[in-house]
Steps between C-alpha positions, in 0.01 A plus 500: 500500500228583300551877486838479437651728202565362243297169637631187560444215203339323795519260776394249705372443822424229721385404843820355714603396849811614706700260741738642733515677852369820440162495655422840601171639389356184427188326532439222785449275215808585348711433806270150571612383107881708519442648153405840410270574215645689223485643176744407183522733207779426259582703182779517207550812449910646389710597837482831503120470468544235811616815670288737449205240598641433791507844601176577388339215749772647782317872443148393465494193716722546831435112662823415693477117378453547121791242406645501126786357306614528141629240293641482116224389273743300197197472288119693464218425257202329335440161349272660284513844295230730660244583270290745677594862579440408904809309398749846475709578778519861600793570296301432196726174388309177520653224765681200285 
């Protein structure tokens, strides 16, 4: 995601647990507890950058479980004006 051109703004990732009956592949201490370790990352990002991110992880990272879903974000921003340049999404606009 990193590599990506033009980058993403950024993201977020976190450390997450699956439920459900798909336990192929797994650890003996995953079956014992019936959750699977995982890995979250969410973004906002525009659709069609959704897209082309998605395939982008497809090409460079072919795992048959990678799960993903895409929802409407109604509203994006900052409680506070950024006031450093680290602040400055790719695009060169500053997030609001």
């Amino acid at each position: 995601m990193l590599s990506l051109d033009p980058p993403l703004p950024g993201f977020t990732t976190w450390d997450a647990e699956g439920h459900g009956f798909g336990f192929a592949g797994t650890t003996v201490n995953e079956r014992v507890r019936g959750r699977v370790k995982r890995n979250l990352i969410t973004t906002v990002v525009a659709r069609i950058d959704a897209e082309r991110l998605l395939e982008a992880i497809a090409q460079k990272t072919p795992v048959p479980d990678i799960a993903f879903w895409i929802e409407p974000v109604e509203r994006f921003g900052r409680l506070q004006k950024p006031t450093s340049p680290s602040a400055i999404v790719a695009d060169g606009r500053a997030l609001q």
